[in-house]
Phi, psi and omega in degrees: 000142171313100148258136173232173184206115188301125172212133164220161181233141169255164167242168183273323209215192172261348195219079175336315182290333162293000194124320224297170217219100185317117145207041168212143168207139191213130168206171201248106165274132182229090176279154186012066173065355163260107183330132168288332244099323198242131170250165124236163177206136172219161148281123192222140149302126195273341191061016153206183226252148215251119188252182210281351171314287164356279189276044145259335163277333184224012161078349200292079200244160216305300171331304179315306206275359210288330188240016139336128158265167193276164185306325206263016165233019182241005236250330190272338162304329176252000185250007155244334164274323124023269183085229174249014157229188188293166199264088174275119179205141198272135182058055196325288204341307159344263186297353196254287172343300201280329177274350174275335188276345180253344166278059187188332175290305179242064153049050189241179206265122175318143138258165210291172224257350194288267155061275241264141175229111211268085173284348164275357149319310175309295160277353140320327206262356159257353173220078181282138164103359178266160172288132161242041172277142187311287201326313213292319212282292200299353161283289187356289193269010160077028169289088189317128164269016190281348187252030182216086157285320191239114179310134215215148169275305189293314200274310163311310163340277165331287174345297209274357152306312179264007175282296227270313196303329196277311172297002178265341210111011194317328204293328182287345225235327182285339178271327176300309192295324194256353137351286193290308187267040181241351165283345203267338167277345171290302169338286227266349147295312169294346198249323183298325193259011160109006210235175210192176168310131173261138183311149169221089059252171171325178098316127194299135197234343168203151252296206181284298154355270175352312219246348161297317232267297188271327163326298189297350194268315153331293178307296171312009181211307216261140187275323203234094206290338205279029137306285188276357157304336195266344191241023170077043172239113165243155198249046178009138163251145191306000000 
């Protein structure tokens, strides 16, 4: 199975190299496009004060974060669930800055930059010259936004996990998976009720009479015996 892991981050600011700072990380595991279940989400201390521009986009303000732990006591918690795969972020470029700058704050190892998969490319490159902002998307595709008043790392995740399934093809893909899993259960209902693969060829269902019976009807009627020569009948000429 495909696994990927759907990621987004709040910030303090836009720019790491100015100070700015990671304190949200929310993230999606997905095999072959589909949600597993399994998240991670943490709150991380940014260690210097979150300013208000900031907490008016993610709601995010200095209390919340005052008992938080810092990325460096959280950083082997998310880069094992991470694992070996790939990395889904909408304007990856962003979220790739800020976890490379705090995996670098405590000397911990980048991920690799082929990793990272950029879905606002995905959708550039498919609805070029349109607003691609996730919301624009989750409009696109008719993704409710009702439970995200505020920008959120888990919840954007989330968005953008079923935002990327749709730029993957989800609509096709949700119908082939369930496709598949309305034969496996049609199989596995047929094996309960006793019933099984059928042989080939039948078995003949009639008796020899029978089967004397339309031979002699054949000769006296049929013009063109080498028709049924093809289907292992041969018919003696009269």
């Amino acid at each position: 199975m495909a696994r990927e892991i759907v990621l987004d981050t709040e910030t303090t600011g836009f720019d790491p190299k100015t100070g700015d700072r990671l304190i949200e990380v929310g993230c999606i595991e997905i095999e072959d496009l589909l949600p597993t279940g399994r998240t991670y989400h943490t709150l991380v201390h940014p260690e210097r004060l979150i300013p208000p521009d900031a907490i008016r986009v993610h709601g995010i303000t200095d209390e919340k974060v005052r008992g938080a732990p810092k990325f460096r006591e959280v950083v082997h918690e998310l880069m094992a669930f991470i694992g070996d795969a790939p990395v889904i972020a909408h304007n990856a470029a962003f979220d790739r800055a800020f976890i490379d700058h705090e995996c670098g704050l405590c000397s911990h190892p980048l991920l690799e930059e082929a990793r990272w998969i950029d879905t606002l490319k995905l959708a550039q490159s498919r609805f070029p010259g349109m607003a691609n902002s996730l919301d624009a998307l989750c409009k696109r595709f008719k993704i409710s936004l009702v439970e995200r008043t505020l920008h959120g790392a888990l919840i954007d995740a989330r968005l953008l996990a079923e935002v990327y399934l749709e730029l993957k093809g989800g609509k096709e893909r949700r119908l082939d998976l369930s496709s598949a899993r309305t034969t496996a259960a049609n199989v596995a209902a047929a094996a309960i009720g006793g019933y099984g693969p059928r042989p080939r060829p039948l078995a003949p269902r009639s008796t020899e009479a029978e089967q004397a019976a339309h031979r002699a009807f054949l000769q006296a009627n049929l013009k063109d015996r080498s028709l049924w020569a093809g289907y292992g009948l041969e018919i003696e000429t009269a």
